[in-house]
C-alpha positions in Angstrom: -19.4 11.7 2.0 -21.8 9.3 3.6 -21.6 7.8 7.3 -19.0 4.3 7.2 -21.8 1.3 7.4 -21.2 -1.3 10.3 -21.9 -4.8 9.9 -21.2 -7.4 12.9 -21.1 -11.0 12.2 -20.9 -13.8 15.0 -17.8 -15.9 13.6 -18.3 -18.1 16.6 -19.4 -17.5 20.4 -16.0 -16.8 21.2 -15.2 -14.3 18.4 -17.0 -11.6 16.6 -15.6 -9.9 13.7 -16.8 -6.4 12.8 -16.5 -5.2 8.9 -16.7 -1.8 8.2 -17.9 -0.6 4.9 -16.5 2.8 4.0 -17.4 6.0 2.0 -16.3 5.3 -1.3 -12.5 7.2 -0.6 -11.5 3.7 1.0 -11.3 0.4 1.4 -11.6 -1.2 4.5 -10.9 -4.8 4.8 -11.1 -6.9 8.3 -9.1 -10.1 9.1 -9.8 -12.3 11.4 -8.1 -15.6 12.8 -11.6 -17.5 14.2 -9.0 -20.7 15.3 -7.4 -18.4 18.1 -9.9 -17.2 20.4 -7.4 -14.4 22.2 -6.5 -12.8 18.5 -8.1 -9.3 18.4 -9.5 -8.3 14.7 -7.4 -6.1 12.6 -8.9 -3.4 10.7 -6.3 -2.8 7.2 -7.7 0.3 5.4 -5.6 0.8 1.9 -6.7 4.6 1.2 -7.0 5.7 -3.0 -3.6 6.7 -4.7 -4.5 10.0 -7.0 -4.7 9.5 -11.1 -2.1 11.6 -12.8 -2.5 13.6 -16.1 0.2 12.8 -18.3 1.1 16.2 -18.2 2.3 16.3 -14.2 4.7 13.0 -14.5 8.3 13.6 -13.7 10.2 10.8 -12.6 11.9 11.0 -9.1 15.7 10.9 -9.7 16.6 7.4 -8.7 19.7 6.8 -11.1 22.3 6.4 -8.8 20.8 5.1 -5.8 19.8 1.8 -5.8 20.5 0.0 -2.6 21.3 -3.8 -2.6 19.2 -5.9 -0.4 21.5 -7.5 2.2 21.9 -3.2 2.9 18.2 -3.1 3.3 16.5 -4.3 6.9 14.1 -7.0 7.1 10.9 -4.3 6.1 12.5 -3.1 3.7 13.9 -6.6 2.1 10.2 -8.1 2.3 8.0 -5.5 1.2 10.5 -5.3 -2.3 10.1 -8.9 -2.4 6.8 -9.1 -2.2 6.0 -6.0 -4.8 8.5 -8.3 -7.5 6.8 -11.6 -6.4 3.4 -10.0 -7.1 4.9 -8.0 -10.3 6.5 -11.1 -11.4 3.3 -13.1 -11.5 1.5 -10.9 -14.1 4.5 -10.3 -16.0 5.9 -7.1 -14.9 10.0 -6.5 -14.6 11.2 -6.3 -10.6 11.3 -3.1 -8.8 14.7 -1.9 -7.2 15.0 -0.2 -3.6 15.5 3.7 -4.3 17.7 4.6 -1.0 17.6 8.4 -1.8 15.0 10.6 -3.2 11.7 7.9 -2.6 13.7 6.7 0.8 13.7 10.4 2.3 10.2 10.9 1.3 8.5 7.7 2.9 10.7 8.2 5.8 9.4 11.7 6.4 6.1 11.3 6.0 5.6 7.7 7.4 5.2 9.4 11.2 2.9 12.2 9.8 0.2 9.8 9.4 -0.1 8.9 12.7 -1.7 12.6 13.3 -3.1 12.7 9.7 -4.5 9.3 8.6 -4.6 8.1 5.6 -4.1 11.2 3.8 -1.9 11.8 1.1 1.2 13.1 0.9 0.2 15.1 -2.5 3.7 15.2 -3.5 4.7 15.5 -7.2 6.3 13.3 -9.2 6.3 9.8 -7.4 3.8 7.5 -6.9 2.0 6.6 -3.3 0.5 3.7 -1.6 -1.0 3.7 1.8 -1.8 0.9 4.2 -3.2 0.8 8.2 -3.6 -1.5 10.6 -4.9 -1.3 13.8 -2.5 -2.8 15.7 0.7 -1.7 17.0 3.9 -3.6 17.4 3.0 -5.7 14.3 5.8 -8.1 13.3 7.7 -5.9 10.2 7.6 -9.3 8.2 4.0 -9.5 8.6 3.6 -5.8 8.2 5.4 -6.1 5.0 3.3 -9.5 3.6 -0.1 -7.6 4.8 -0.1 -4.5 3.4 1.0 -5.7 -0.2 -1.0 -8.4 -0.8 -4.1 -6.0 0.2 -2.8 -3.7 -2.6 -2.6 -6.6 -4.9 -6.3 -8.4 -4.2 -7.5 -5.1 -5.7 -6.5 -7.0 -9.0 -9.7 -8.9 -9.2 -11.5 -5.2 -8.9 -9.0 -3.6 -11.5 -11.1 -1.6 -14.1 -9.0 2.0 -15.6 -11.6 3.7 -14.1 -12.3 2.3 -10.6 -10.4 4.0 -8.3 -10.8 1.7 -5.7 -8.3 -0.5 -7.5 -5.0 1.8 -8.5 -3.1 0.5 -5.2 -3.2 -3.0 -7.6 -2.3 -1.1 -10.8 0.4 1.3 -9.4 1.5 -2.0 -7.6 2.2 -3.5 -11.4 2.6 -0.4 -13.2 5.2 -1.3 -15.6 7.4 1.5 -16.2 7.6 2.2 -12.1 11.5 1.0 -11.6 12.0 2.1 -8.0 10.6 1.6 -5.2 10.9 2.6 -1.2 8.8 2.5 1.8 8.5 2.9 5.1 6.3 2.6 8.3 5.3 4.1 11.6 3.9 2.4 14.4 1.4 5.1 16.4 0.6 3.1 19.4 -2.9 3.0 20.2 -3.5 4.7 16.7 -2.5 1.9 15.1 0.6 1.1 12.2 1.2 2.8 9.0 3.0 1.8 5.9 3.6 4.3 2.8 5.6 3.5 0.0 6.8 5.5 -3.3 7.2 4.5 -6.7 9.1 6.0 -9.6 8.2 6.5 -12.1 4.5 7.2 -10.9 2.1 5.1 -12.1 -1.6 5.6 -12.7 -1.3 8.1 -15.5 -4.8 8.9 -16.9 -4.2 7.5 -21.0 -1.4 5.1 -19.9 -3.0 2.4 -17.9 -3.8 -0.2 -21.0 0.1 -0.6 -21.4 1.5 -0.9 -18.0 -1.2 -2.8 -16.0 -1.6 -6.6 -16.6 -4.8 -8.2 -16.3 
């Protein structure tokens, strides 16, 4: 893996934005609001969700255990909105909140990352997303907004075989159902957001039928 490459760009004498260009394991993306002089850039890194073989998908059991949004909290209610807004637009059926099995596992791992990174969870079975943000304290509505649409402005990237793009494609993945996600805020380490899909998406073979382009 090479060294991250640095670039600095003068936005105006007041504000300086820094865009960092990574190995190619992530994508690193830099926003900066040049109208408020105080605003501090924000790093969002979305690290690469792992290709499945056909073979390895089993479905997380998410029959029974649907939640209803007005039992979700304000997170939860916008990320799931924003995931069906974004599926909606390319033509993919709306996701619903799995409060069990995908639940359990974002909510265990969300605070893991805040000593691993963006580093995969590498369970089985369920797809994963990752987002990070270098600020802590982020506004969860925001936090929500952020971290999907940087998933889904992979889309004008998406290609079967760049991986730089499957946050998009798992995003849309057509047979995914269920959905849940969760995030940890780590301080001076910044905020992280995972979320888990079933059925996973990106299965090697599959991605011609369940990704709209």
């Amino acid at each position: 893996m090479g060294s991250p490459v640095v670039f600095t760009k003068v936005v105006d004498i007041s504000v300086t934005s820094t865009v960092v260009v990574a190995p190619p394991d992530q994508t690193v993306v830099v926003t900066v609001d040049a109208s408020n002089k105080n605003q501090q850039s924000h790093t969002t890194t979305v690290s690469p969700p792992t290709t499945h073989s056909s073979s390895s998908s089993h479905p997380a059991s998410s029959s029974s255990s649907s939640s209803s949004s007005s039992s979700l909290s304000t997170f939860q209610q916008e990320i799931l909105s924003e995931h069906n807004k974004y599926r909606s637009a390319v033509g993919s059926s709306n996701l619903s909140w799995d409060s069990s099995t995908l639940q359990k596992q974002s909510d265990s791992y969300a605070p893991k990352l805040c000593s691993l990174g963006l580093k995969h969870s590498g369970v089985s079975g369920m797809g994963e997303n990752l987002y990070w943000v270098s600020s802590s304290g982020v506004d969860k509505k925001t936090l929500a907004d952020d971290s999907t649409t940087a998933w889904y402005d992979e889309k004008s990237e998406y290609s079967s075989s760049n991986e730089n793009s499957f946050h998009y494609s798992q995003l849309v993945w057509k047979g995914t159902t269920h959905l849940a996600c969760s995030y940890a805020d780590c301080g001076s380490s910044g905020t992280y957001v995972v979320c888990n899909y079933s059925p996973q998406g990106n299965i090697i073979g599959e991605f011609d039928k369940n990704v709209p382009t």
